[in-house]
C-alpha positions in Angstrom: -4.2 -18.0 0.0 -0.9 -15.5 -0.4 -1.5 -12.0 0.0 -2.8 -9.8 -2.8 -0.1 -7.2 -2.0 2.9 -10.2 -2.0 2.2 -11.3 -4.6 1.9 -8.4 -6.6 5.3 -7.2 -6.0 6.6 -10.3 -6.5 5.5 -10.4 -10.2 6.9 -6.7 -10.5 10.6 -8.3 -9.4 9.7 -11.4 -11.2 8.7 -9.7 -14.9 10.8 -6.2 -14.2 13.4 -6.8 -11.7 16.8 -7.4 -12.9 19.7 -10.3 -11.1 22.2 -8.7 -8.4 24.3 -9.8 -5.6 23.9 -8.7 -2.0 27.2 -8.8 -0.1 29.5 -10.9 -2.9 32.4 -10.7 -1.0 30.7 -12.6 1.7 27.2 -14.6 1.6 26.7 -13.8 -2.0 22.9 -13.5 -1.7 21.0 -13.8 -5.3 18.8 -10.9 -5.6 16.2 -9.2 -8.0 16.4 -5.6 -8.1 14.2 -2.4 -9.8 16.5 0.0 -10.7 15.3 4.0 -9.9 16.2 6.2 -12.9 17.9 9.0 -10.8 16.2 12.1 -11.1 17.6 14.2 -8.3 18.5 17.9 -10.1 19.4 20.5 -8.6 19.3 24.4 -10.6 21.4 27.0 -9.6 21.0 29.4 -12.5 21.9 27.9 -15.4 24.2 25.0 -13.3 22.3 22.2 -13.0 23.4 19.5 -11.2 22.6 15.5 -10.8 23.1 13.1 -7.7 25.7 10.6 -8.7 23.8 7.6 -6.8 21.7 4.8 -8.2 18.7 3.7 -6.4 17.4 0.3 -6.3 13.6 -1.2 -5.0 15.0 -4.4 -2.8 12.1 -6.9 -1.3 12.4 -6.2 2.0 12.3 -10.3 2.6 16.0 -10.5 0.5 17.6 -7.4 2.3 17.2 -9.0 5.6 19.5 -7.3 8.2 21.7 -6.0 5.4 21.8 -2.1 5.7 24.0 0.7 5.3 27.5 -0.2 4.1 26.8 -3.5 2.4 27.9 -3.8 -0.9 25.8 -4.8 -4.2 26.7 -5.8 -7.2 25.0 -5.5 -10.4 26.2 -6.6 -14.4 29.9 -6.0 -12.6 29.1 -2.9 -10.8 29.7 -3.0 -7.3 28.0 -0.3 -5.3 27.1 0.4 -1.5 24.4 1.5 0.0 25.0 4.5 1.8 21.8 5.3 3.9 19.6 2.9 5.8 16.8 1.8 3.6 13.8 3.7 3.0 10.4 2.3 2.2 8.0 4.3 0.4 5.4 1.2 0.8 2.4 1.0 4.0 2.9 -3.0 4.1 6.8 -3.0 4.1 7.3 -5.3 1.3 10.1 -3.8 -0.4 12.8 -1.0 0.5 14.8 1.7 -1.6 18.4 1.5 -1.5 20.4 4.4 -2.1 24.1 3.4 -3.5 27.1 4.9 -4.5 30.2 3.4 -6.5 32.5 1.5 -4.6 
């Protein structure tokens, strides 16, 4: 029987995760993405200011040894990741990719 936890997170990609591209310029690997609403603000008096990345959930199974630097594409927007991944998750399962425009 699969793990509770594997399976779980692979309904949230299957039902909530949207198509994207790990490296198209070279193995084009299908992927399924979460997109992060960014919600990094920063206040200096009344300046407020927002990170320009995008952060995506990956499972950690389709990132493989893909890291900083690679690129992603998603509906025609090409981005790289520009930090090693983070995972926010005990079991490993999936990672957070911060990206930037390419």
């Amino acid at each position: 029987m699969a793990d509770p936890f594997v399976r779980a997170v692979d309904a949230a990609f299957g039902r909530l995760g949207i198509d994207g591209i790990l490296d198209p310029e070279g193995a084009a690997l299908a992927v399924r993405l979460l997109p992060i609403l960014p919600d990094d603000t920063v206040e200096f008096g009344k300046l407020t200011l927002q990170s320009e990345t995008v952060q995506y959930e990956i499972r950690r199974s389709e990132l493989g040894a893909y890291g900083k630097g690679a690129v992603i594409e998603v509906a025609g927007d090409r981005r790289r990741i520009q930090a090693l991944p983070r995972s926010g998750d005990a079991r490993r399962l999936k990672a957070t990719l911060n990206t930037v425009a390419v």
